[in-house]
N, C-alpha and C positions, 0 to 999 in steps of 0.2 A: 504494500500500500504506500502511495505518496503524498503528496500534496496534493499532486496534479489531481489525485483519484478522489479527495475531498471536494478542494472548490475549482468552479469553472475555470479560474485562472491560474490556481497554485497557490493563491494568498487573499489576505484579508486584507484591504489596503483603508486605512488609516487617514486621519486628518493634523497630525500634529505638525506645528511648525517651527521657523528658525531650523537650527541645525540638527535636530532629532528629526526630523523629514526624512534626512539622508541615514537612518539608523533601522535595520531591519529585528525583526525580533521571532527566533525561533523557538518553535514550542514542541519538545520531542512527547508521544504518546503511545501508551501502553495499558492499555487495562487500565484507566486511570482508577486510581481509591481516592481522589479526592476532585473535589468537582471543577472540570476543564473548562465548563461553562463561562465560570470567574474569573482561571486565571487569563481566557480570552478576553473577556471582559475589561479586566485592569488594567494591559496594557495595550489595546487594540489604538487608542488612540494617545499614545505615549511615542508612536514611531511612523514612521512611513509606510511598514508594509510586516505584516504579520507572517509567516511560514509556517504550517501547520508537516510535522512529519511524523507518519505513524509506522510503529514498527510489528504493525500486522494485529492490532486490534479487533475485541470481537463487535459486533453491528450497535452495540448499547452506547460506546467511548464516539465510533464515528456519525452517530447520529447527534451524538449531544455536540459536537464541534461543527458539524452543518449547520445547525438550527443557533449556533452564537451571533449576537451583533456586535455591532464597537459601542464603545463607552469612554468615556473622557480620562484620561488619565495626564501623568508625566514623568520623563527620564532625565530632565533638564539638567539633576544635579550628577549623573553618570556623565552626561554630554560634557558638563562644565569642568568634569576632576580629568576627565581625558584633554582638553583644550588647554586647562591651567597646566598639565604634564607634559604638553606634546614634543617639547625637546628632552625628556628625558627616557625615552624609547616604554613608554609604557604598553603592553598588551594586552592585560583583560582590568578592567576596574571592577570593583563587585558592589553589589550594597546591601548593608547589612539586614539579616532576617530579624523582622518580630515574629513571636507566637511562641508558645513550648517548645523550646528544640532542646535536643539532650546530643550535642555533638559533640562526644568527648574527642575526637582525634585532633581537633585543631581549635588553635588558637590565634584571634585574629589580631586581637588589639582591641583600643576602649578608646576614647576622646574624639576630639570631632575635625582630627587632622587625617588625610589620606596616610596611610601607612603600608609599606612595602612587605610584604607576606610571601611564604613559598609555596602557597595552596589553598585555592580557596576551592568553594564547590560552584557548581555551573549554576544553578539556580539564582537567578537575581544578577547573573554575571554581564559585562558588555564586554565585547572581542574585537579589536581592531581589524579590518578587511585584510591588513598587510601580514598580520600574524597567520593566519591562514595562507596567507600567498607564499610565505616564508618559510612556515613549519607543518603545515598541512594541516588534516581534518583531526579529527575525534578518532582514535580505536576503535572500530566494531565489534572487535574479538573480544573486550570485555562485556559488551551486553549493554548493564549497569553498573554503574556504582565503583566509584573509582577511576572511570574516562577525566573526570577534570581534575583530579591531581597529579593523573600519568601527562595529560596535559600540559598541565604549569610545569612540572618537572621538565618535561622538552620545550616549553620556549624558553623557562628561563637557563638551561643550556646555552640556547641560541640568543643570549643578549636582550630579551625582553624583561620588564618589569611586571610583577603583579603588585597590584594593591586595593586595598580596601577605601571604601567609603561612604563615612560615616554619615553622612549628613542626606545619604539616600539609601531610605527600608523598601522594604518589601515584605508580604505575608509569605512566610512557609511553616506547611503542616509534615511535620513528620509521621508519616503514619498515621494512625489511631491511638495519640497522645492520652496516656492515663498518670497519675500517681499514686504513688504506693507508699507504705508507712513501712520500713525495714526497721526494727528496733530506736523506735524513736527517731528515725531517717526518711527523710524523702525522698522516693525512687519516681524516676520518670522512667515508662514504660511505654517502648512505641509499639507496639502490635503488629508489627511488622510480620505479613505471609509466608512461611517455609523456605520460599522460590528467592524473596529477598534478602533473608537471612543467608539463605545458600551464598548469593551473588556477592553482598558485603565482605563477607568470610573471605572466600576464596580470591575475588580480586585482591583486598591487601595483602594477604600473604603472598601472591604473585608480585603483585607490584612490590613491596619492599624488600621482600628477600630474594625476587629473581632478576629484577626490574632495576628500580633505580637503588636497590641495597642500603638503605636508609635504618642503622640501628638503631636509633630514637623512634621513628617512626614506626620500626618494625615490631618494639615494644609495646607501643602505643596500640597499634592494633592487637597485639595478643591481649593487654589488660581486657581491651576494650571487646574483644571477642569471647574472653571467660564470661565479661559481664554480663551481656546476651545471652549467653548458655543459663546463669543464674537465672535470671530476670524471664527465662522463658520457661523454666522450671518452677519456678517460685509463683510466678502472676497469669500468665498470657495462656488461652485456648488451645491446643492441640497441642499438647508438649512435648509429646513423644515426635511428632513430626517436625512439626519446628527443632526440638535438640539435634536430631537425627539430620536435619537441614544442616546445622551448623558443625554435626563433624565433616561432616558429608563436606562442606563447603571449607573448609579449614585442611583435609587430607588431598583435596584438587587443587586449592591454592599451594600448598607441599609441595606437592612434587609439578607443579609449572602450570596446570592445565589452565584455560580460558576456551570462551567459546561461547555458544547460546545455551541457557541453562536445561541441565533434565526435563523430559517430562517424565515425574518420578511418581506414583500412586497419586495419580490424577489431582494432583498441586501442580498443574502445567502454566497457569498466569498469575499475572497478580491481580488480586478481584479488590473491586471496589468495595472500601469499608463505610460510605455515605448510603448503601442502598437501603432505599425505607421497604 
């Protein structure tokens, strides 16, 4: 499925002006769990031209992206940390998420200066045309999760900057955001599908210990991969499936594997957790 196979023209074309006009905004889909309606929505009229790309969705994701309109939005302050930067070869600006996130792997920074980072995630992100011209596209072979740190990791190889900024949000839902009481502690628990779990696991252990070799990094996703396993044992629905996800996705990252995930006991997508 493509674009083309969505809308008549390939895209959603937009009313914004000045120099976000020239700024295209792509929206990758999959099963969506959270409603694509909105985030069509938010930013339809924050850019010149929307790109809708789906990566084989079933008829419920492609029908709810047909039937979106535009709606007023803005990316002015992405526009304006790339234009305040443009002699310092910057390639993706991000803007920082509100809502529950529990993302322990990375850390971006605080205050309301742009700050230079080795990773951020694609969500919320703006990508100069030239860094693509330069270092190419997105991995396929990962799927999910973890394409925009292998990312950052090769431009900034190749002499690009990332950075963060502040002073432009955006809404992101991790999953099916819950909290939990662990001995007098607050646990956020994302509810994250089998199929995700799988993908999270196994990309970083690919990516850091085959990829770009990153000890800190490599750490960072084992705490953060015990954690899952806890939190999916302890809170979350199907936990035999889900655990069994994340060895499963921890022994493929091991020994190298990437690719499009199992279809393992009929946990073949990720299903949307908004369905009433």
């Amino acid at each position: 499925m493509t674009a083309r196979d969505l809308l008549a023209d390939g895209s959603i074309r937009a009313g914004a002006a000045g120099p976000a006009r020239f700024v295209a905004a792509v929206i990758t889909t999959y099963n969506c769990y959270t409603s694509i309606e909105r985030t069509i929505l938010a930013i339809a009229n924050q850019v010149g031209k929307v790109i809708i790309v789906d990566n084989g969705s079933e008829p419920e994701t492609l029908d709810a992206i047909r039937g979106a309109i535009a709606s007023p939005g803005a990316v002015a302050e992405l526009v304006r940390c790339f234009m305040d930067h443009e002699a310092q070869h910057v390639g993706i600006v991000w803007a920082q998420w509100i809502g529950e996130i529990d993302f322990p792997q990375t850390s971006y920074g605080k205050g309301d200066t742009p700050r230079t980072v080795d990773r951020i995630p694609s969500s919320g992100c703006m990508i100069g045309r030239e860094v693509f011209e330069s270092v190419g596209m997105f991995r396929e072979d990962y799927f999910l999760d973890c394409t925009d740190y292998e990312y950052c990791a090769r431009i900034i190889s190749a002499g690009w900057r990332v950075l963060t900024c502040p002073t432009a949000t955006v809404f992101h839902r991790p999953g099916d955001v819950t909290r939990r009481q662990f001995f007098g502690r607050t646990v956020v628990v994302s509810n994250y599908p089998a199929e995700r779990l799988f993908l999270l696991c196994r990309n970083g252990f690919v990516l850091y210990l085959w990829e770009s070799r990153s000890g800190r990094h490599f750490r960072e996703h084992c705490r953060s991969t015990a954690a899952r396993l806890v939190k999916s044992l302890l809170y979350e629905r199907e936990k035999a499936r889900k655990s069994s996800a994340i060895i499963r996705g921890s022994v493929e990252g091991l020994m190298g594997h990437l690719g499009p995930p199992p279809r393992r006991d009929g946990d073949h997508r990720i299903r949307r957790l908004d369905r009433k």
